[in-house]
N, C-alpha and C positions, 0 to 999 in steps of 0.2 A: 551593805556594809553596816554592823553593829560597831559600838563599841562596849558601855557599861553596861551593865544590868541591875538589879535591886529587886531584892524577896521582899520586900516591904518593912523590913527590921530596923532600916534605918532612912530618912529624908531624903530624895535626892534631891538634891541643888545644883544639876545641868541638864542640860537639852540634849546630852547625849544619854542618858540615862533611861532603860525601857523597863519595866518591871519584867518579871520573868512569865507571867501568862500572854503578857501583850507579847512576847517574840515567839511563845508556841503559836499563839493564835494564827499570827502573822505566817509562820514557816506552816502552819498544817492548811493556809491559804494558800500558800506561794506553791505548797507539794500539789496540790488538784491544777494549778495552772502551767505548772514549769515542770521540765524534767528537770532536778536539782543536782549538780552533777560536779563531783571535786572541782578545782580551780582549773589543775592541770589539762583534764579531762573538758574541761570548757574553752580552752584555747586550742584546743584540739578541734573541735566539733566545732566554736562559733560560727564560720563562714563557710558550713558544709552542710548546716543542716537547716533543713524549715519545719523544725519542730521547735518550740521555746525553751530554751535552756537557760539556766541560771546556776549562779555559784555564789555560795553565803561566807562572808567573810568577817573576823571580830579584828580589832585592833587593838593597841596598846597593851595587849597581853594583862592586863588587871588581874588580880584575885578572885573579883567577883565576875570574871570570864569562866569561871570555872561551873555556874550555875547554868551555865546552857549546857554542861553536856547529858544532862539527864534527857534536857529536851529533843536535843539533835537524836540521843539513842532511841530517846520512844517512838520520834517520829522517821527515824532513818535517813537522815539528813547529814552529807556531809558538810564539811566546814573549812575553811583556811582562817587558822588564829598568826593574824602578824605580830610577833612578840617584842617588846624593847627588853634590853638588857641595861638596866642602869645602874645594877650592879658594878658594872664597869668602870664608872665612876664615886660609885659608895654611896649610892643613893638608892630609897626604894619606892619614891615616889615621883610621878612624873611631871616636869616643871608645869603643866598647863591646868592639872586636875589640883595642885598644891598651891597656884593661884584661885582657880575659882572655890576653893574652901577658903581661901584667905579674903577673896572680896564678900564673901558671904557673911563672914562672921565680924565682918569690918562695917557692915551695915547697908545702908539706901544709897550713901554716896561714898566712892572711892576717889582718890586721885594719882593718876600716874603720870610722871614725867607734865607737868603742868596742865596735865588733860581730867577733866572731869568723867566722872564716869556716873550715871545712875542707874540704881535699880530698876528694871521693868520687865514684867511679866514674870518673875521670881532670876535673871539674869541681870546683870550690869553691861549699857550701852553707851559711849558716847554719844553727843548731839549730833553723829551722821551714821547711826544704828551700829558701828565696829565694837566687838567685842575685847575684854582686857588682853586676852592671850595672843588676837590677832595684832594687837596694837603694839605690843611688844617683841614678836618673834624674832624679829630680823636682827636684836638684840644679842650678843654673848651670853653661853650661860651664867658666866659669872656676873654679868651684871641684870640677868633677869631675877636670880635666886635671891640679889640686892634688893632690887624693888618687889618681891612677896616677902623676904623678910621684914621687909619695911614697914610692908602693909600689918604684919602679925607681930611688931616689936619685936624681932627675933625668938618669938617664943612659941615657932611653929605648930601650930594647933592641931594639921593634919596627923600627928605623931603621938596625940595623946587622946585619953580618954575623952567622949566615944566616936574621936572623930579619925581614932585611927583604923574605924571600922571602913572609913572610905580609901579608894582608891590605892592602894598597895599594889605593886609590883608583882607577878607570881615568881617564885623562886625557881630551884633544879624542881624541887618536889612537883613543886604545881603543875609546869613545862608537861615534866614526865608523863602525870597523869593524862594529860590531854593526849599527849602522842602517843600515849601506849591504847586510844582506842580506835579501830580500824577506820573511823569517820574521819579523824580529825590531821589535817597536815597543819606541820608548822611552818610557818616563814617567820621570817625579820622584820621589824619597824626600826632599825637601827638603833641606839645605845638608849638615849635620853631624850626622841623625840626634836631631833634638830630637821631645820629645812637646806635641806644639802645644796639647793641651788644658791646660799647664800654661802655657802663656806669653798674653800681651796681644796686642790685635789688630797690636799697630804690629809685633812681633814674627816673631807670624805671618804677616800679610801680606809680609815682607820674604821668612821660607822658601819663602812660596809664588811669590811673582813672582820673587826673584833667581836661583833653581835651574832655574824655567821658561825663564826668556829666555836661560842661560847655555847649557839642555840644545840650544833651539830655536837658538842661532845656530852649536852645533857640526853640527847636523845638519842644518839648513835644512826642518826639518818642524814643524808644530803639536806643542805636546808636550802632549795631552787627557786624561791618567792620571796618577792620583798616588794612590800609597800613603802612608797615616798609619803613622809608623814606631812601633812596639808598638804600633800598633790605637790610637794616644792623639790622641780625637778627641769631638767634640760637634754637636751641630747648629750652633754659632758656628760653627766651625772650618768644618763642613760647606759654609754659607751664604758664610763667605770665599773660600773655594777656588772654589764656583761664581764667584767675582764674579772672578775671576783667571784666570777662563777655562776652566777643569776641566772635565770631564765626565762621567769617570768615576771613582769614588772605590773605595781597596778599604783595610780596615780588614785586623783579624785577627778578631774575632768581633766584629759588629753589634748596637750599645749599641741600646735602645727609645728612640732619638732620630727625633724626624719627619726624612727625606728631605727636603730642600730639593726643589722643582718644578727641575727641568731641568738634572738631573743621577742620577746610578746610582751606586748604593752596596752593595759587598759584603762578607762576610766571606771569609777561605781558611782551607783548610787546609795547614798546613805540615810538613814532612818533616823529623824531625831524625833523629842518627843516634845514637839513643838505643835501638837494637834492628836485628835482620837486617834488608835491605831487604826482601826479603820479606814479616815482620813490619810491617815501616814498611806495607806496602799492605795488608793486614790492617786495620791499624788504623785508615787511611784508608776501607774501605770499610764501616767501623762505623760512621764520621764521618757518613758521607752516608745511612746507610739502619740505623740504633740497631736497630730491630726487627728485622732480616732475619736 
Protein backbone atom coordinates (compact mmCIF):
# COMPACT_ATOMS: atom_id res chain seq x y z
CA UNK A 1 0.00 0.00 0.00
CA UNK A 2 1.51 3.54 -1.33
CA UNK A 3 -0.11 6.45 -0.94
CA UNK A 4 2.01 9.93 -1.97
CA UNK A 5 4.77 10.17 -4.19
CA UNK A 6 7.25 13.22 -4.87
CA UNK A 7 9.61 14.06 -8.06
CA UNK A 8 11.62 15.89 -5.91
CA UNK A 9 10.27 19.55 -7.08
CA UNK A 10 8.73 20.00 -3.97
CA UNK A 11 9.51 19.05 0.16
CA UNK A 12 7.75 16.32 1.43
CA UNK A 13 6.53 16.88 5.00
CA UNK A 14 4.89 13.25 5.70
CA UNK A 15 5.94 9.64 6.32
CA UNK A 16 3.59 8.78 3.56
CA UNK A 17 5.52 10.33 0.98
CA UNK A 18 8.03 8.13 -1.31
CA UNK A 19 9.97 9.71 -4.07
CA UNK A 20 9.20 8.31 -7.34
CA UNK A 21 12.68 6.18 -7.84
CA UNK A 22 12.30 4.78 -4.37
CA UNK A 23 8.71 3.05 -5.59
CA UNK A 24 10.39 1.89 -8.95
CA UNK A 25 13.22 0.45 -6.97
CA UNK A 26 10.85 -1.09 -4.61
CA UNK A 27 8.17 -2.50 -7.49
CA UNK A 28 11.29 -3.86 -9.86
CA UNK A 29 12.27 -5.57 -6.20
CA UNK A 30 9.03 -6.81 -5.45
CA UNK A 31 8.62 -8.11 -9.56
CA UNK A 32 11.77 -10.75 -9.09
CA UNK A 33 10.11 -11.93 -5.75
CA UNK A 34 6.35 -11.98 -6.29
CA UNK A 35 4.03 -12.57 -9.12
CA UNK A 36 2.33 -9.03 -8.97
CA UNK A 37 -0.98 -9.67 -10.03
CA UNK A 38 -4.25 -7.15 -10.10
CA UNK A 39 -6.18 -6.97 -6.69
CA UNK A 40 -8.95 -8.97 -8.10
CA UNK A 41 -6.91 -11.46 -9.49
CA UNK A 42 -5.20 -11.93 -5.98
CA UNK A 43 -8.29 -12.75 -4.02
CA UNK A 44 -8.65 -15.23 -6.48
CA UNK A 45 -5.48 -17.00 -6.33
CA UNK A 46 -4.56 -15.98 -2.46
CA UNK A 47 -5.40 -19.48 -0.74
CA UNK A 48 -4.75 -21.59 -3.99
CA UNK A 49 -1.59 -21.12 -4.76
CA UNK A 50 2.11 -21.61 -3.25
CA UNK A 51 3.64 -19.37 -5.43
CA UNK A 52 4.05 -15.51 -3.78
CA UNK A 53 1.76 -13.31 -5.10
CA UNK A 54 1.27 -9.73 -4.38
CA UNK A 55 -1.15 -6.84 -5.37
CA UNK A 56 0.08 -3.09 -5.31
CA UNK A 57 -2.24 -0.77 -4.18
CA UNK A 58 -2.21 3.65 -3.97
CA UNK A 59 -4.64 5.45 -1.78
CA UNK A 60 -6.21 8.69 -1.55
CA UNK A 61 -6.31 9.00 -5.10
CA UNK A 62 -3.72 12.39 -4.94
CA UNK A 63 -2.59 14.12 -8.15
CA UNK A 64 0.76 13.15 -7.59
CA UNK A 65 -0.69 9.44 -7.86
CA UNK A 66 -0.45 10.17 -11.16
CA UNK A 67 3.57 9.82 -11.28
CA UNK A 68 3.52 6.04 -10.84
CA UNK A 69 1.96 5.41 -13.76
CA UNK A 70 4.98 5.80 -15.90
CA UNK A 71 6.59 3.47 -13.51
CA UNK A 72 3.97 0.68 -13.26
CA UNK A 73 4.00 0.82 -17.44
CA UNK A 74 7.89 0.44 -17.63
CA UNK A 75 7.78 -2.18 -15.24
CA UNK A 76 4.43 -3.99 -16.03
CA UNK A 77 3.02 -3.81 -12.91
CA UNK A 78 -0.57 -3.71 -12.03
CA UNK A 79 -2.11 -1.49 -9.50
CA UNK A 80 -5.56 -0.77 -7.58
CA UNK A 81 -5.77 3.18 -7.07
CA UNK A 82 -8.49 3.77 -4.13
CA UNK A 83 -9.82 7.19 -5.02
CA UNK A 84 -11.78 9.70 -2.67
CA UNK A 85 -14.15 11.94 -4.17
CA UNK A 86 -14.23 15.15 -2.26
CA UNK A 87 -15.55 16.73 -4.61
CA UNK A 88 -18.74 15.74 -3.22
CA UNK A 89 -18.45 17.94 -0.78
CA UNK A 90 -16.46 21.06 -2.59
CA UNK A 91 -13.57 20.22 -1.34
CA UNK A 92 -10.14 19.24 -3.13
CA UNK A 93 -8.09 18.49 -0.44
CA UNK A 94 -8.08 15.94 1.95
CA UNK A 95 -8.89 16.73 5.70
CA UNK A 96 -5.50 14.68 6.94
CA UNK A 97 -2.91 15.87 4.10
CA UNK A 98 -4.39 19.80 4.84
CA UNK A 99 -3.71 19.22 8.38
CA UNK A 100 -0.24 18.06 8.13
CA UNK A 101 0.58 21.05 5.74
CA UNK A 102 -1.07 23.15 8.35
CA UNK A 103 1.08 21.57 11.41
CA UNK A 104 4.12 22.18 9.38
CA UNK A 105 3.96 25.46 8.58
CA UNK A 106 2.62 26.37 12.19
CA UNK A 107 6.15 25.15 13.27
CA UNK A 108 7.96 22.74 16.22
CA UNK A 109 5.03 23.05 18.44
CA UNK A 110 1.20 22.56 17.60
CA UNK A 111 -1.75 22.53 19.96
CA UNK A 112 -4.93 20.81 19.59
CA UNK A 113 -7.94 20.42 21.69
CA UNK A 114 -5.46 21.20 24.76
CA UNK A 115 -2.96 18.49 23.65
CA UNK A 116 0.56 19.50 22.86
CA UNK A 117 1.96 18.32 19.91
CA UNK A 118 5.83 18.50 18.90
CA UNK A 119 7.87 18.25 16.07
CA UNK A 120 10.10 15.08 15.79
CA UNK A 121 11.81 13.59 13.26
CA UNK A 122 10.40 16.33 10.63
CA UNK A 123 6.37 15.04 11.95
CA UNK A 124 4.43 16.30 14.92
CA UNK A 125 3.79 13.79 17.99
CA UNK A 126 2.09 13.95 21.24
CA UNK A 127 4.00 12.92 24.51
CA UNK A 128 2.56 9.04 23.81
CA UNK A 129 4.06 9.06 20.08
CA UNK A 130 -0.10 9.69 18.44
CA UNK A 131 -0.06 11.62 15.45
CA UNK A 132 -2.44 15.18 14.79
CA UNK A 133 -4.73 13.41 12.22
CA UNK A 134 -4.90 10.27 14.47
CA UNK A 135 -5.78 12.31 17.41
CA UNK A 136 -8.52 13.98 15.88
CA UNK A 137 -10.52 11.65 13.47
CA UNK A 138 -13.16 10.47 15.48
CA UNK A 139 -14.09 14.18 15.13
CA UNK A 140 -16.97 15.71 12.52
CA UNK A 141 -15.80 16.98 9.54
CA UNK A 142 -17.03 20.14 10.45
CA UNK A 143 -15.34 20.38 13.43
CA UNK A 144 -11.90 18.96 12.22
CA UNK A 145 -11.68 21.51 9.14
CA UNK A 146 -12.30 24.15 12.69
CA UNK A 147 -9.30 23.01 14.25
CA UNK A 148 -6.71 23.07 10.69
CA UNK A 149 -8.28 26.31 10.10
CA UNK A 150 -7.41 27.33 13.34
CA UNK A 151 -4.16 26.15 13.04
CA UNK A 152 -3.67 28.28 9.52
CA UNK A 153 -5.75 31.55 10.81
CA UNK A 154 -8.23 30.62 8.22
CA UNK A 155 -5.96 31.38 5.52
CA UNK A 156 -5.50 28.01 4.23
CA UNK A 157 -2.08 27.74 3.02
CA UNK A 158 -2.54 24.30 1.20
CA UNK A 159 -4.43 26.31 -1.60
CA UNK A 160 -1.90 28.81 -2.36
CA UNK A 161 1.30 29.33 -3.78
CA UNK A 162 3.71 26.79 -3.64
CA UNK A 163 1.97 24.82 -1.39
CA UNK A 164 -0.82 24.20 -3.63
CA UNK A 165 1.60 21.96 -5.41
CA UNK A 166 0.96 19.43 -2.43
CA UNK A 167 -1.58 17.17 -2.12
CA UNK A 168 -4.72 17.99 -4.42
CA UNK A 169 -7.37 15.65 -5.24
CA UNK A 170 -7.27 14.04 -8.86
CA UNK A 171 -10.32 15.29 -10.70
CA UNK A 172 -12.76 13.36 -13.77
CA UNK A 173 -9.38 14.16 -15.90
CA UNK A 174 -6.90 12.52 -13.70
CA UNK A 175 -9.31 9.45 -12.61
CA UNK A 176 -9.63 8.96 -16.44
CA UNK A 177 -6.13 8.80 -17.23
CA UNK A 178 -5.36 6.06 -14.82
CA UNK A 179 -8.18 3.97 -15.85
CA UNK A 180 -7.91 4.24 -19.30
CA UNK A 181 -4.46 2.26 -18.79
CA UNK A 182 -4.90 -1.62 -18.93
CA UNK A 183 -2.68 -1.87 -15.51
CA UNK A 184 -4.57 0.18 -13.57
CA UNK A 185 -8.25 -0.58 -11.66
CA UNK A 186 -9.97 1.87 -9.78
CA UNK A 187 -11.71 1.55 -6.38
CA UNK A 188 -13.22 3.92 -3.87
CA UNK A 189 -11.67 5.39 -0.55
CA UNK A 190 -15.06 7.02 0.08
CA UNK A 191 -15.82 10.91 -0.28
CA UNK A 192 -13.40 12.80 2.17
CA UNK A 193 -11.65 10.16 3.99
CA UNK A 194 -13.96 9.49 7.00
CA UNK A 195 -13.77 6.22 9.33
CA UNK A 196 -17.09 4.70 8.70
CA UNK A 197 -17.02 2.64 11.72
CA UNK A 198 -17.60 5.86 13.69
CA UNK A 199 -20.51 7.04 11.62
CA UNK A 200 -24.42 5.79 11.28
CA UNK A 201 -25.76 3.71 8.63
CA UNK A 202 -27.38 6.76 6.58
CA UNK A 203 -23.93 8.21 6.74
CA UNK A 204 -22.13 5.39 5.50
CA UNK A 205 -24.23 4.32 3.10
CA UNK A 206 -24.08 7.85 1.31
CA UNK A 207 -19.74 7.32 1.43
CA UNK A 208 -20.25 4.16 0.00
CA UNK A 209 -22.85 4.83 -2.98
CA UNK A 210 -21.93 8.54 -3.79
CA UNK A 211 -17.98 8.03 -4.27
CA UNK A 212 -19.03 4.69 -6.21
CA UNK A 213 -21.40 6.13 -8.81
CA UNK A 214 -19.20 9.33 -9.04
CA UNK A 215 -15.95 6.98 -9.64
CA UNK A 216 -18.10 4.53 -12.13
CA UNK A 217 -19.70 7.47 -14.33
CA UNK A 218 -16.07 9.03 -14.74
CA UNK A 219 -14.79 6.03 -15.93
CA UNK A 220 -17.56 3.98 -17.38
CA UNK A 221 -16.46 0.71 -15.44
CA UNK A 222 -17.96 -1.35 -12.34
CA UNK A 223 -16.16 0.30 -9.39
CA UNK A 224 -15.93 -3.60 -7.01
CA UNK A 225 -13.07 -2.27 -4.55
CA UNK A 226 -13.03 -0.20 -1.81
CA UNK A 227 -10.69 0.53 0.90
CA UNK A 228 -11.85 1.55 4.54
CA UNK A 229 -9.69 4.64 5.09
CA UNK A 230 -7.39 3.89 8.42
CA UNK A 231 -8.67 0.26 8.37
CA UNK A 232 -11.95 2.02 10.22
CA UNK A 233 -14.28 -0.80 9.79
CA UNK A 234 -16.81 -3.64 11.30
CA UNK A 235 -18.78 -6.34 10.03
CA UNK A 236 -21.87 -3.43 9.81
CA UNK A 237 -19.77 -1.39 7.71
CA UNK A 238 -18.70 -4.82 6.05
CA UNK A 239 -22.35 -5.99 5.35
CA UNK A 240 -23.26 -2.26 3.86
CA UNK A 241 -20.56 -2.04 1.52
CA UNK A 242 -21.46 -5.68 0.21
CA UNK A 243 -25.21 -4.38 -0.26
CA UNK A 244 -23.61 -1.30 -2.46
CA UNK A 245 -22.20 -3.57 -4.59
CA UNK A 246 -18.50 -4.06 -3.24
CA UNK A 247 -16.74 -6.98 -3.56
CA UNK A 248 -13.83 -6.58 -2.57
CA UNK A 249 -12.84 -5.09 0.66
CA UNK A 250 -9.24 -4.12 1.90
CA UNK A 251 -8.76 -2.75 5.46
CA UNK A 252 -5.20 -2.06 7.02
CA UNK A 253 -5.07 -4.84 9.44
CA UNK A 254 -8.23 -7.36 9.79
CA UNK A 255 -10.29 -6.84 12.92
CA UNK A 256 -11.89 -10.80 14.31
CA UNK A 257 -14.92 -9.50 12.59
CA UNK A 258 -16.99 -12.46 10.65
CA UNK A 259 -16.56 -11.79 6.63
CA UNK A 260 -19.92 -11.21 5.26
CA UNK A 261 -20.71 -14.25 2.45
CA UNK A 262 -19.96 -12.83 -0.92
CA UNK A 263 -17.47 -10.56 -0.53
CA UNK A 264 -13.29 -10.62 0.38
CA UNK A 265 -11.56 -8.86 2.82
CA UNK A 266 -7.94 -8.07 3.54
CA UNK A 267 -5.46 -6.44 5.49
CA UNK A 268 -1.97 -4.55 3.56
CA UNK A 269 0.81 -3.56 4.34
CA UNK A 270 2.00 -0.24 3.86
CA UNK A 271 5.19 1.50 2.92
CA UNK A 272 6.16 4.79 4.81
CA UNK A 273 9.13 6.54 4.54
CA UNK A 274 10.05 6.33 7.79
CA UNK A 275 13.52 4.40 6.99
CA UNK A 276 15.91 3.64 3.58
CA UNK A 277 13.74 2.05 0.98
CA UNK A 278 15.61 -0.70 1.38
CA UNK A 279 14.91 -0.94 5.04
CA UNK A 280 11.10 -0.22 4.10
CA UNK A 281 11.43 -4.05 2.27
CA UNK A 282 13.14 -5.32 5.08
CA UNK A 283 10.59 -4.66 7.15
CA UNK A 284 8.06 -5.67 4.78
CA UNK A 285 9.30 -9.11 4.50
CA UNK A 286 9.25 -9.62 8.33
CA UNK A 287 5.48 -8.41 7.76
CA UNK A 288 4.69 -11.52 5.86
CA UNK A 289 6.88 -14.26 7.20
CA UNK A 290 7.85 -13.07 11.44
CA UNK A 291 9.69 -16.23 11.82
CA UNK A 292 12.03 -16.38 8.87
Amino acid sequence: MYHNLNNGKVPRIQLREHHVQDLYRQLHFLKKHFTLLPLREWFEVRNSTRSPVAAITFDDGLVNNLLALPVLESLNVPATYFVCTPSLRGESVLWPDALDVACHLAGDFVDLLGTRFERRGGIHMNDTGIRPAHFIKHLTPEERWRLIDGLSNGTRPWTLPPWNQHFPVMDAAGVRALAASSLVEIGSHGIAHQNLAHLVDEEVLHELRASKSLLESWTGSLVLSYAFADGSYNERTALLARDCGYRYLCAVVPQPYAVPDGIELTGRYGFYRDRHWTGQLHAFFRYIAPSA
